[in-house]
C-alpha positions as CSV (number, residue, x, y, z in Angstrom):
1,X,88.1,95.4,98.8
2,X,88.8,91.8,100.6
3,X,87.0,88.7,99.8
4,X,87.0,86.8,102.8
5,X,86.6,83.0,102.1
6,X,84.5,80.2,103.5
7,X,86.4,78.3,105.8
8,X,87.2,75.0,104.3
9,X,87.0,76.7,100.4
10,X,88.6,74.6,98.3
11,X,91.5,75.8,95.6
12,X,88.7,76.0,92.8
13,X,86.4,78.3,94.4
14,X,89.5,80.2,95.5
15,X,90.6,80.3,92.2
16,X,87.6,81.0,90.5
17,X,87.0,83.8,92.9
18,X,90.8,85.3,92.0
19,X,89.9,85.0,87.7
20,X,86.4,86.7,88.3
21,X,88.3,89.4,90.4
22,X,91.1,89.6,87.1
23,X,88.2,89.4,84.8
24,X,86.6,92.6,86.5
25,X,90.2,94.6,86.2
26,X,92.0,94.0,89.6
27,X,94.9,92.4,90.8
28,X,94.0,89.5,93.0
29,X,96.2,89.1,96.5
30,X,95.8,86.0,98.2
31,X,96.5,85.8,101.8
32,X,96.7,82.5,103.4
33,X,95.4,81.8,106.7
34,X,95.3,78.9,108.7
35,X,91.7,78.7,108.9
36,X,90.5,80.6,105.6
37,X,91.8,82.7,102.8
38,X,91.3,86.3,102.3
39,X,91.9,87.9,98.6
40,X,92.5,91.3,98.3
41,X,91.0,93.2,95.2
42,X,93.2,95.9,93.8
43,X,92.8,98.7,91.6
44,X,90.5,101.4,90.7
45,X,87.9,102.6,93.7
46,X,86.0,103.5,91.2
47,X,84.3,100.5,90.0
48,X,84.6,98.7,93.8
49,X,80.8,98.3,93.5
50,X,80.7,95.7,90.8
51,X,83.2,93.9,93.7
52,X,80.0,93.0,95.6
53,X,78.9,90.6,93.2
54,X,81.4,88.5,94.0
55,X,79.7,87.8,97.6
56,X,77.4,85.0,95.5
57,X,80.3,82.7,94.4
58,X,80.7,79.7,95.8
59,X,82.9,79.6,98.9
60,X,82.9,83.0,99.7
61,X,82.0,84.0,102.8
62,X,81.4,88.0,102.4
63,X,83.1,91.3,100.6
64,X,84.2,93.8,102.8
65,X,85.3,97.5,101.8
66,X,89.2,98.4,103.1
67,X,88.5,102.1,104.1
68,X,92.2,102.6,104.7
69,X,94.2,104.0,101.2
70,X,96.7,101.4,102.0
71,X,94.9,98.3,101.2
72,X,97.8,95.2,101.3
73,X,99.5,97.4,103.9
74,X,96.8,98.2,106.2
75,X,95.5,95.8,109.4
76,X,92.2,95.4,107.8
77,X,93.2,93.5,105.2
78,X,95.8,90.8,106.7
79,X,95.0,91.5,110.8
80,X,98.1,90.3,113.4
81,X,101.5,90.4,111.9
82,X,104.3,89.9,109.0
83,X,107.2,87.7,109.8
84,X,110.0,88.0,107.2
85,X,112.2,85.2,107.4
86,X,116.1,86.0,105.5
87,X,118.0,83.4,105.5
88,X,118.2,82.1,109.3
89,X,116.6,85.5,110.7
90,X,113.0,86.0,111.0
91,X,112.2,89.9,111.0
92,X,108.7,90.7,112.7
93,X,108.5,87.7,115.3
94,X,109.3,87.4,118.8
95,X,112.6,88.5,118.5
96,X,114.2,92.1,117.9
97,X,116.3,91.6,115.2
98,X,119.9,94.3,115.6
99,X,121.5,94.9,111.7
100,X,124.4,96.9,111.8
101,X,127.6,97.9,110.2
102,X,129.6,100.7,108.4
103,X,127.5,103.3,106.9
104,X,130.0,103.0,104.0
105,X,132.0,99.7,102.6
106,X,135.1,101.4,102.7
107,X,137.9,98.3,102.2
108,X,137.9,94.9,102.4
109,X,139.9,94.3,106.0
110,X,137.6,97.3,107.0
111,X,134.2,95.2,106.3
112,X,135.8,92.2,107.5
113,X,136.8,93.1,110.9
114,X,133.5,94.9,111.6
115,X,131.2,92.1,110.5
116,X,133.2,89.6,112.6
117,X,132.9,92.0,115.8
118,X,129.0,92.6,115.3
119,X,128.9,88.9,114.5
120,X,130.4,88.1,118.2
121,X,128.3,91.0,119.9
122,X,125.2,89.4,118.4
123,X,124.1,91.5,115.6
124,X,122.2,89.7,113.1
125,X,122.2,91.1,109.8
126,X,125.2,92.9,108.2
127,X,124.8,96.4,106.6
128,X,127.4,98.1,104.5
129,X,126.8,101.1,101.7
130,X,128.0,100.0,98.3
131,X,126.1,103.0,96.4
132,X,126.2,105.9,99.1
133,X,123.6,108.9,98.2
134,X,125.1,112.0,99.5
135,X,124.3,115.7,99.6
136,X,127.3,116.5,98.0
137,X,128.3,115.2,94.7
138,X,132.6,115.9,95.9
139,X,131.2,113.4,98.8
140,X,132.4,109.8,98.6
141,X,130.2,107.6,96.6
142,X,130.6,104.0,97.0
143,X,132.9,101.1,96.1
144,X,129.6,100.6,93.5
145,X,129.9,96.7,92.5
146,X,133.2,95.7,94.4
147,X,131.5,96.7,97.9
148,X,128.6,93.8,96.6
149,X,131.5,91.6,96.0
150,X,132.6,92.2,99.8
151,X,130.0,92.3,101.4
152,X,129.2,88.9,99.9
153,X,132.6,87.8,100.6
154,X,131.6,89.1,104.5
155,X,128.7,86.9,104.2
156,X,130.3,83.5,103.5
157,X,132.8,84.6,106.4
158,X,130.0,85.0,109.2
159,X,126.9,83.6,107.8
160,X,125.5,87.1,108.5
161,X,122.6,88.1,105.9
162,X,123.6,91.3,103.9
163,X,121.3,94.6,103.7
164,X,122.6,97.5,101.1
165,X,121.2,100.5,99.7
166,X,119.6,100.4,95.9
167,X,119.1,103.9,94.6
168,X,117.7,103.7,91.3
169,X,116.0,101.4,88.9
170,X,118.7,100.8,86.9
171,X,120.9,98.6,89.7
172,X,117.9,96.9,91.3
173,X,119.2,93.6,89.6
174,X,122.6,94.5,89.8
175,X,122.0,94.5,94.0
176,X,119.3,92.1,94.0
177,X,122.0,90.1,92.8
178,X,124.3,89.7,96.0
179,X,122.2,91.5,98.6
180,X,119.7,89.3,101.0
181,X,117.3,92.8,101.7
182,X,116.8,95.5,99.3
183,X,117.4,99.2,101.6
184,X,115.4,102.5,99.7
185,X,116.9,105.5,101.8
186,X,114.7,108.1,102.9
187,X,115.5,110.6,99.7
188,X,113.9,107.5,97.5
189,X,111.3,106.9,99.8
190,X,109.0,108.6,96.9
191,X,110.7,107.5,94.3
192,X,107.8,105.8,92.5
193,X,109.6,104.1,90.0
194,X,112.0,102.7,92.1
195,X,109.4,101.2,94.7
196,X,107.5,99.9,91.8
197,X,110.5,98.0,90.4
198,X,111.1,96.5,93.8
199,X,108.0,95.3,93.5
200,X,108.5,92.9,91.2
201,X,111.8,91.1,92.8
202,X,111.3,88.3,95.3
203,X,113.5,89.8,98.0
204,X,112.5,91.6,101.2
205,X,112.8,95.5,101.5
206,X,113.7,97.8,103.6
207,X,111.9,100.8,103.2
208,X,113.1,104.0,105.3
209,X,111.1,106.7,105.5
210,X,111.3,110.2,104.0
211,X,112.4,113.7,106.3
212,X,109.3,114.9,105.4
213,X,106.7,112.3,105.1
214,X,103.8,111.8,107.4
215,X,102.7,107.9,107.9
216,X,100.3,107.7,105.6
217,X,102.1,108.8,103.0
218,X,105.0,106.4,104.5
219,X,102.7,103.7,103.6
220,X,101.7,104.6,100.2
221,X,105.0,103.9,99.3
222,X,104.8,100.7,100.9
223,X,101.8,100.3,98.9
224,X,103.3,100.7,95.7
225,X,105.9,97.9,96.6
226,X,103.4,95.0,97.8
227,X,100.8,96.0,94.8
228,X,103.4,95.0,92.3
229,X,103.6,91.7,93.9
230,X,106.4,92.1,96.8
231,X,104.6,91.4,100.3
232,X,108.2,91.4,102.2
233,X,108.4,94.9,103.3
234,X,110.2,96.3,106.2
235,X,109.6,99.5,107.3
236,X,112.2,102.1,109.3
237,X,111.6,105.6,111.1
238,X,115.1,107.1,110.9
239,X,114.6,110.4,111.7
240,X,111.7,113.2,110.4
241,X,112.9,116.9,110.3
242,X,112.0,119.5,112.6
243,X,113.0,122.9,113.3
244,X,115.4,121.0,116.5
245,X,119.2,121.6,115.6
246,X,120.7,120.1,118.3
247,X,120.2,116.3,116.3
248,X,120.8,115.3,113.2
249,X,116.7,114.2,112.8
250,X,114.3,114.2,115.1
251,X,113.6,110.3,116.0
252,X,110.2,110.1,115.6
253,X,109.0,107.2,118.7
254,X,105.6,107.9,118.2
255,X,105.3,106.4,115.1
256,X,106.2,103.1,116.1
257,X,103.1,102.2,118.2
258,X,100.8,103.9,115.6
259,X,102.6,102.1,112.7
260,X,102.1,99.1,114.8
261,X,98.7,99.6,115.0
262,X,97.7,100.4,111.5
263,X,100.0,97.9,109.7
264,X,101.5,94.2,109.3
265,X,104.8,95.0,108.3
266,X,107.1,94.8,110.6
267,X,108.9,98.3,112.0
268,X,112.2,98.8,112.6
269,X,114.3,102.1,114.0
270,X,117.7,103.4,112.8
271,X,118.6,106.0,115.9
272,X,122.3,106.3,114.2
273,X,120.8,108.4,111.3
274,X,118.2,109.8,113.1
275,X,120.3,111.1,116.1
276,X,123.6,112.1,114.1
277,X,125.9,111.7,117.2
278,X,127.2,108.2,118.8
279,X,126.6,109.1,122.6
280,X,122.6,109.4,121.9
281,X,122.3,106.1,119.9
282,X,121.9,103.7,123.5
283,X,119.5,105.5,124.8
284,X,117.8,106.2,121.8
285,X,117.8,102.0,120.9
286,X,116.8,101.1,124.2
287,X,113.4,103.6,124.4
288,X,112.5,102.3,120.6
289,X,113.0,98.7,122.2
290,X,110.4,100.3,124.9
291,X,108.1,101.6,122.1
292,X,107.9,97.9,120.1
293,X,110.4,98.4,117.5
294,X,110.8,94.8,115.7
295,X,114.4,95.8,115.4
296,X,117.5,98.1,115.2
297,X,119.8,99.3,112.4
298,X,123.1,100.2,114.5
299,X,126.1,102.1,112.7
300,X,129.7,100.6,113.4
301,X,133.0,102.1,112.6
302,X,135.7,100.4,113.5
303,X,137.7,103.8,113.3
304,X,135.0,106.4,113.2
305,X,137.0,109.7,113.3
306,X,138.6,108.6,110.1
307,X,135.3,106.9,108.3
308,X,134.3,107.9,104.3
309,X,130.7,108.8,105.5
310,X,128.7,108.9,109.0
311,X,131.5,109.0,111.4
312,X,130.0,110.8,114.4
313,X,127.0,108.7,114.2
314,X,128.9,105.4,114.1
315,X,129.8,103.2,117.2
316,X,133.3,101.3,117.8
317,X,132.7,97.9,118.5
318,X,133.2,98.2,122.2
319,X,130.4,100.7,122.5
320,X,128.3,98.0,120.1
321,X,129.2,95.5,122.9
322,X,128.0,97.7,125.4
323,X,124.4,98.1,124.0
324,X,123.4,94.7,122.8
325,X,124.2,93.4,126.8
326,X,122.3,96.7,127.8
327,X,119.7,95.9,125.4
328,X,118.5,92.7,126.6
329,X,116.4,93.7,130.0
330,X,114.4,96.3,128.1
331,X,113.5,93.4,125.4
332,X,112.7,91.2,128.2
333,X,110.6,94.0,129.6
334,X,108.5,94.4,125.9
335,X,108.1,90.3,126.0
336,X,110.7,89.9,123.1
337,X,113.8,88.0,122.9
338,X,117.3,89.5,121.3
């Protein structure tokens, strides 16, 4: 349920409203509008009737029922958009925001060459794997805590915000230690006690989705992250699969204008993991740029042939070049800036 307030309500009554809402066992989730307040009112459906009583306190204005399952992700509840602001970047505005970087933090002159080329091509956000989940366990792994310490090293370089991938509850301080955004790769995408965890830390997420998850159950799993208190949740499509063999994925496009439509958050495409091959990734970024993607997550190898994980996929810096001057005209063409 939302309780929509009175414009002009003053703290008290908003604050009375939130205790009575605690008092009836739900979590209370302010939103703060310019003009009025609306509170959310997790927790059991069950007992959402008693709710209504809460249309006769003082500076509320009226109760209304959230019919999606996905209460602080869905429109309904916080209508127009979520702008995410890391550091200098603001994910979810007017501008499509380009993170990219080595699948894998590999070496130190490795991670520092590629964040100062992205850095110069206009990337901005840095991404780097210190904790790579792979398929096989003979696979390489990570650098673990010394790819945290460079990739914060690469920050102070470039002034580039960091992303890395956090795989189970156990490192989420660990990460949430160096790392500006919080990535959950699509195999943890339902890991419940992972997402719940992230709830509670006061840094943004990335959330990509599953192979095998539809959107609503995309965004129950962004549900579980903003119902623990975290509303800074990013979502990427990088790639459902489908019985196609000639990708890696299948990039899902459609789901960005429906994800658009049904959500806040702001959406963001990956086409490196999601086509598996470098030569598709242009094209690929440019049509998501078409669709209304709020951004891009680019793989770049300085040396892909010889890369720990995710060569084919990856870019060289002169092919990175390439599509962030190729990108612009399509942005311009969807109203956004790069």
């Amino acid at each position: 349920m939302i309780v929509v307030m009175k414009s002009g309500a003053t703290k008290k009554e908003i604050t009375d409203v939130e205790t009575k809402i605690k008092e009836l066992g739900y979590a209370p989730h302010p939103i703060y509008g310019e003009k009025r307040t609306v509170i959310g009112a997790v927790g059991d459906e069950r007992g959402k009737a008693r709710l209504q009583a809460l249309s006769s306190l003082p500076g509320v204005e009226s109760v209304v029922p959230i019919l999606k399952p996905y209460k602080l992700a869905s429109k309904e509840g916080r209508p127009g958009r979520t702008v995410i602001k890391v550091r200098d970047v603001e994910i979810g505005g007017d501008q499509i925001i380009v993170i990219a970087g080595p699948c894998s933090v590999e070496s130190k002159e490795q991670l520092m060459e590629t964040a100062r080329a992205v850095k110069e091509a206009g990337a901005h956000i840095l991404r780097g794997g210190a904790f790579k989940p792979r398929t096989s366990p003979y696979s390489f792994q990570g650098m673990e805590e010394e790819g945290l310490k460079l990739l914060a090293e690469a920050r102070e370089k470039t002034g580039l915000p960091i992303i890395t991938e956090v795989m189970n509850s156990e490192d989420v301080n660990l990460v949430a230690e160096y790392a500006d955004i919080l990535q959950v790769g699509t195999r943890n995408v339902q890991n419940f006690s992972l997402l719940k965890k992230l709830g509670g830390v006061k840094k943004p997420v990335f959330l990509k989705r599953g192979l095998m998850t539809t959107i609503q159950e995309y965004l129950m799993s962004a549900e579980y992250i903003l119902s623990e208190g975290n509303g800074e949740v990013i979502l990427c499509e990088r790639g459902i699969r489908t019985f196609e063999t000639a990708t890696r994925n299948t990039l899902d496009l459609s789901c960005i204008p429906i994800l658009k439509d049904q959500t806040h958050l702001p959406v963001m495409v990956d086409p490196s993991h999601a086509i598996g091959d470098w030569h598709y990734v242009n094209p690929m970024s440019k049509a998501a740029v078409a669709a209304g993607v709020d951004g891009l997550m680019i793989e770049v190898h300085l040396d892909p042939e010889n890369a720990f994980s995710d060569g084919p996929q990856s870019l060289k810096p002169d092919n990175f070049i390439k599509l962030m001057k190729e990108l612009k005209p399509f942005a311009t063409a969807a109203g956004r800036t790069l």
